[in-house]
Structure formats: structure tokens, C-alpha cells
MIDOSE-1310 file (N, C-alpha, C; in nm, 2 decimals, decimal comma, always signed):
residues 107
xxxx	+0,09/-0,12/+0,00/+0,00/+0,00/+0,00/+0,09/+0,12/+0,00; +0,03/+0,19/-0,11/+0,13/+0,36/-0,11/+0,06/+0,47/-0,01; +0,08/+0,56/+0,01/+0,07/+0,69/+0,08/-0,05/+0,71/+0,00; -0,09/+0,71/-0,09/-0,18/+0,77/-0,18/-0,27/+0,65/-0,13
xxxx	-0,23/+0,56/-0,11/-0,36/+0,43/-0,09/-0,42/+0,45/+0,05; -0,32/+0,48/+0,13/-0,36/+0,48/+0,27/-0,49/+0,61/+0,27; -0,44/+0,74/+0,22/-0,53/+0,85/+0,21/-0,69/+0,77/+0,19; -0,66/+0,75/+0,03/-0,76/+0,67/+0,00/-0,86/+0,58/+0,14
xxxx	-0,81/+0,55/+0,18/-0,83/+0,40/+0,26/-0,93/+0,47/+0,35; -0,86/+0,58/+0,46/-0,88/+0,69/+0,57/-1,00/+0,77/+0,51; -0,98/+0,83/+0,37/-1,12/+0,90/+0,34/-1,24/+0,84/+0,32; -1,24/+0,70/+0,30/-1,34/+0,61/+0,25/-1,47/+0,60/+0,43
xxxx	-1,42/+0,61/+0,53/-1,46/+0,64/+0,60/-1,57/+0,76/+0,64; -1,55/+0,87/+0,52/-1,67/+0,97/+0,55/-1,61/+1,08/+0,65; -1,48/+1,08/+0,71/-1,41/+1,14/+0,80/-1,32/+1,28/+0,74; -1,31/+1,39/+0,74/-1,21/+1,45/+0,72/-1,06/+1,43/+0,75
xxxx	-0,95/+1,42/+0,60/-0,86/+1,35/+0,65/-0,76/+1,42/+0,62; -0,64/+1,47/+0,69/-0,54/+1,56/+0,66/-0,40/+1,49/+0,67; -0,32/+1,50/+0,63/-0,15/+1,45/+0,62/-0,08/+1,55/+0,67; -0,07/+1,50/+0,85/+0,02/+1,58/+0,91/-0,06/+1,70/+0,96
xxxx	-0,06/+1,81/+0,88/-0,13/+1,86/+0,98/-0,22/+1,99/+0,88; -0,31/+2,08/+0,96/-0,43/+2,14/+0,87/-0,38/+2,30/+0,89; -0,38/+2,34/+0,75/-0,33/+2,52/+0,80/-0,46/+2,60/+0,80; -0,61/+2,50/+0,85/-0,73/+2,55/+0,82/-0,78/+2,48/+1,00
xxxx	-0,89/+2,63/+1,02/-0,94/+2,56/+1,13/-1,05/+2,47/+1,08; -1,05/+2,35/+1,16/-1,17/+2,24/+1,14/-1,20/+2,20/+1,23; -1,32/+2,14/+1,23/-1,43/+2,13/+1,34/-1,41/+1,98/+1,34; -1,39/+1,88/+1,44/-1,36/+1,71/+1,49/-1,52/+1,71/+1,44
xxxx	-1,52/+1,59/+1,45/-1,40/+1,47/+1,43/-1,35/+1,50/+1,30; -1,21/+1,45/+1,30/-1,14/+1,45/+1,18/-1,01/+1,39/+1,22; -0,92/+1,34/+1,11/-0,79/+1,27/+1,10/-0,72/+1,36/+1,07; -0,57/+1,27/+1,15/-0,45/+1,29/+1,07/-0,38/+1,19/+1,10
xxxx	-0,30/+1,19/+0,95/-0,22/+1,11/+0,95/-0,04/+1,15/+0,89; +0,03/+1,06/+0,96/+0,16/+1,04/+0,92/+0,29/+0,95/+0,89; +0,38/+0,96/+0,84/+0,46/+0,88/+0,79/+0,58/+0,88/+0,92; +0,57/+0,80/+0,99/+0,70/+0,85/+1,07/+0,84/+0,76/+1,09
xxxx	+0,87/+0,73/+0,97/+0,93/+0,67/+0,97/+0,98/+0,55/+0,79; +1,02/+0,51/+0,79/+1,07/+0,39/+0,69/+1,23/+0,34/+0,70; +1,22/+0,23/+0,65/+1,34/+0,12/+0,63/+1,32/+0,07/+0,53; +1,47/+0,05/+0,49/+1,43/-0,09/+0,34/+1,57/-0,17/+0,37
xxxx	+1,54/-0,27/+0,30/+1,65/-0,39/+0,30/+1,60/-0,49/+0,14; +1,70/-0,59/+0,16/+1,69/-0,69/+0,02/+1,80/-0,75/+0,08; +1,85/-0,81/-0,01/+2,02/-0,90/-0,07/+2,06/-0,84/-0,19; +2,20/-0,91/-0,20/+2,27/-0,85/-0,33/+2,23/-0,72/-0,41
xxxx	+2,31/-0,62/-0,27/+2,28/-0,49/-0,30/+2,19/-0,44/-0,39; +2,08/-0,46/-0,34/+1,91/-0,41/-0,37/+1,85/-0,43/-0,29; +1,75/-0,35/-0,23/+1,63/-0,30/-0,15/+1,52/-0,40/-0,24; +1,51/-0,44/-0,17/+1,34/-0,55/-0,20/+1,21/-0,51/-0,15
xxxx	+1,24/-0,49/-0,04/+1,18/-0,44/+0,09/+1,14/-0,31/+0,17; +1,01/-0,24/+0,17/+1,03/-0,14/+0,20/+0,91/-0,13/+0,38; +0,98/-0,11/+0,42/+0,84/-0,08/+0,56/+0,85/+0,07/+0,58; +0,72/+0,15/+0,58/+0,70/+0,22/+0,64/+0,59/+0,19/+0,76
xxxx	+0,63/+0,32/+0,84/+0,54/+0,32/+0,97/+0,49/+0,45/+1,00; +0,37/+0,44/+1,00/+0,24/+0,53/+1,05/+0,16/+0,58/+1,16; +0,13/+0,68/+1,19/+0,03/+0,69/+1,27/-0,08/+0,78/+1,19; -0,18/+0,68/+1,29/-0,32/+0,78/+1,24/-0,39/+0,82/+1,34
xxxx	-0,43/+0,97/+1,37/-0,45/+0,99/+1,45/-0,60/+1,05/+1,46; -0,72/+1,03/+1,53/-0,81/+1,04/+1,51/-0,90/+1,16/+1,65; -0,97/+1,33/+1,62/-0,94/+1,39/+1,70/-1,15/+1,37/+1,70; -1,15/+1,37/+1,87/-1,32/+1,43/+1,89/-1,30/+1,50/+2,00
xxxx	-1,44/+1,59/+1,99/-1,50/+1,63/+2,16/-1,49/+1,55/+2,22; -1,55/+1,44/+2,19/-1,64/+1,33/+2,32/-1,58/+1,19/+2,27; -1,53/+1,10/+2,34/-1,55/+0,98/+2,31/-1,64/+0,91/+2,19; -1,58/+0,90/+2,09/-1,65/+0,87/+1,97/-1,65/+0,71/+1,88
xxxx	-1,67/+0,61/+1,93/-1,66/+0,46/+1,95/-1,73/+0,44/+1,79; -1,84/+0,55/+1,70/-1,87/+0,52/+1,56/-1,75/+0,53/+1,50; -1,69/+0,68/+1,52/-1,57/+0,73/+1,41/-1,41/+0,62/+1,46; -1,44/+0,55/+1,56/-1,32/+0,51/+1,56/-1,32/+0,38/+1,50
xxxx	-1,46/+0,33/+1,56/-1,51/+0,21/+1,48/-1,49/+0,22/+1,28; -1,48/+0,34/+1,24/-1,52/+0,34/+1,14/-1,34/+0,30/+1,09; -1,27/+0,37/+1,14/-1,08/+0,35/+1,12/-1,03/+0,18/+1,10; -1,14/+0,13/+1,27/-1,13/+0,00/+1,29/-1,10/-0,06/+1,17
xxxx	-1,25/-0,05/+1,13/-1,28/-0,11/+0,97/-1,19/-0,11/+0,84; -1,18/+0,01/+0,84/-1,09/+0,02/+0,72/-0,96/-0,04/+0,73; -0,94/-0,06/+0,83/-0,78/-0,09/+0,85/-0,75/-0,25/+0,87; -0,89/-0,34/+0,94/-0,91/-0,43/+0,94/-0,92/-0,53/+0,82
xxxx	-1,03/-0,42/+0,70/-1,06/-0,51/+0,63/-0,94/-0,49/+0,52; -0,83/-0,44/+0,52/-0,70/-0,44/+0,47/-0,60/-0,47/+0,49; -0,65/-0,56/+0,60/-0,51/-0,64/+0,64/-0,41/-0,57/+0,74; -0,46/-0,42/+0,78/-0,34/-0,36/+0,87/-0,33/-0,40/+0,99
xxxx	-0,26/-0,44/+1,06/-0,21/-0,51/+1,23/-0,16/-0,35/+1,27; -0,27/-0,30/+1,38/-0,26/-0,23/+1,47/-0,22/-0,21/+1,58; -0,18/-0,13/+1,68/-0,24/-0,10/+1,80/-0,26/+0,03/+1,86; -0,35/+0,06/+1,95/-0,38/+0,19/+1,98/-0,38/+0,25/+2,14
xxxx	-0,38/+0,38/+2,13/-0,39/+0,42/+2,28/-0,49/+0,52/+2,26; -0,50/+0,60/+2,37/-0,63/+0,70/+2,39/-0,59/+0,83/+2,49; -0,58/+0,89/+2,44/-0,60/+0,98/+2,55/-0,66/+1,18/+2,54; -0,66/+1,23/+2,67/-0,71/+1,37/+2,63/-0,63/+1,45/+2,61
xxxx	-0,65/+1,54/+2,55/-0,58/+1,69/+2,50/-0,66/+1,80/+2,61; -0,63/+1,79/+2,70/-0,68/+1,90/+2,78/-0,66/+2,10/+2,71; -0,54/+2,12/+2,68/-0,53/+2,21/+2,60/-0,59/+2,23/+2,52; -0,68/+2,14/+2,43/-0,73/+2,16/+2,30/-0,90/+2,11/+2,34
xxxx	-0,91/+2,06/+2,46/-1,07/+2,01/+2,49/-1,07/+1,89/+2,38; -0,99/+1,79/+2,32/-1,02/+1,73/+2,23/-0,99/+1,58/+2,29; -1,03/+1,47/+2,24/-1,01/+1,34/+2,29/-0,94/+1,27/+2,16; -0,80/+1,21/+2,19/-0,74/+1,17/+2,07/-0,73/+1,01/+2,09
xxxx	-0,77/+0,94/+1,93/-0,73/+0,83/+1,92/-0,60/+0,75/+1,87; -0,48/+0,72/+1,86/-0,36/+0,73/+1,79/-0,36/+0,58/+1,72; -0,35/+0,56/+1,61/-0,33/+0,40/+1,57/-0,19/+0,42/+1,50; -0,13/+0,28/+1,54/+0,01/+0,26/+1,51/+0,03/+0,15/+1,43
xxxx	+0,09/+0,14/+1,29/+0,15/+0,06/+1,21/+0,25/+0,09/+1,12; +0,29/-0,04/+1,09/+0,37/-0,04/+0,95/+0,34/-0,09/+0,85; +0,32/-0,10/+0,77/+0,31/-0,16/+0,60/+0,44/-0,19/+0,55; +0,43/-0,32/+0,51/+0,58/-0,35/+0,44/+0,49/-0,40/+0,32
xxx	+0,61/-0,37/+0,19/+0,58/-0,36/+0,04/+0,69/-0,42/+0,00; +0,68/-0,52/-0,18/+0,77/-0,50/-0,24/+0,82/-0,41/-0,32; +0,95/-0,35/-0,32/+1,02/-0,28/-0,39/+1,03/-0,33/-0,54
């Protein structure tokens, strides 16, 4: 899956989805996501292999169990192996959901 697929994937949810970050105010629920990271490897000097690793990060008022459910889905029914944490943004009054993976591809 490319960067372009992932967007894809996150918008298909009905959610507003931003890469990294918004130079527009918006109203939650809404995503972001990021690249934080990649590695590649192979044999006989060539990269075969490429993993990157993501977060997606998912912002509400209130505890929101549809829109996160909705991430769930998308990410499940694509085969992505997750895991998540939760917590509040007291500064921002916002309640964040963060999901963590990697995708590995062939080169």
C-alpha cells in the first residue's frame, strides 16, 4: 500500500482526512495522519523491501466509539495489524485516538 492508498483508505470512512497537519481551522471529528518513519532492506545490494510506519491519528469532543469504529474497519478489512492508545488533549478540549502501524511492500 502507497501513501496515496492509505489517504484513500482513511477517506473512504466519511471522515475529514489531513497529512500531518491542517493550516485551516476544522471542526472534529477529523484525522491525521503520518509517515513516521521507513526502512528498506533486500540481498545483493538491492532494497526488495520497504516498511513504512504510521500513525493515524483520530481527534473528537467526546469519546467517539462510531468514528473510531469506522478506522477499525478500514484498516481491518485491509489487512493492517494495529495498535492503539487513547488519550485527552486538555489544552485543546479534544479526545485523541492514535493508531500505530507499519506496511511492508515490495520494492
Amino acid at each position: 500500500m502507497q501513501q496515496s492508498e492509505l489517504y484513500q483508505l482513511l477517506a473512504s470512512t466519511g471522515l475529514n482526512v489531513y497529512f500531518y497537519q491542517t493550516n485551516k481551522s476544522v471542526s472534529p471529528p477529523y484525522v491525521v495522519y503520518l509517515r513516521d518513519g521507513a526502512s528498506a532492506r533486500g540481498s545483493d545490494d538491492k532494497n526488495l523491501i520497504k516498511k513504512e510506519s504510521y500513525i493515524v491519528e483520530l481527534y473528537t469532543t467526546m469519546q467517539d466509539s462510531k468514528s473510531q469504529g469506522k478506522i477499525e474497519a478500514v484498516l481491518d478489512n485491509a489487512g493492517v495489524h494495529y495498535t492503539t492508545t487513547e488519550s485527552y488533549l486538555e489544552d485543546e478540549s479534544l479526545y485523541m485516538v492514535a493508531f500505530y502501524f507499519d506496511i511492508t511492500r515490495k520494492v
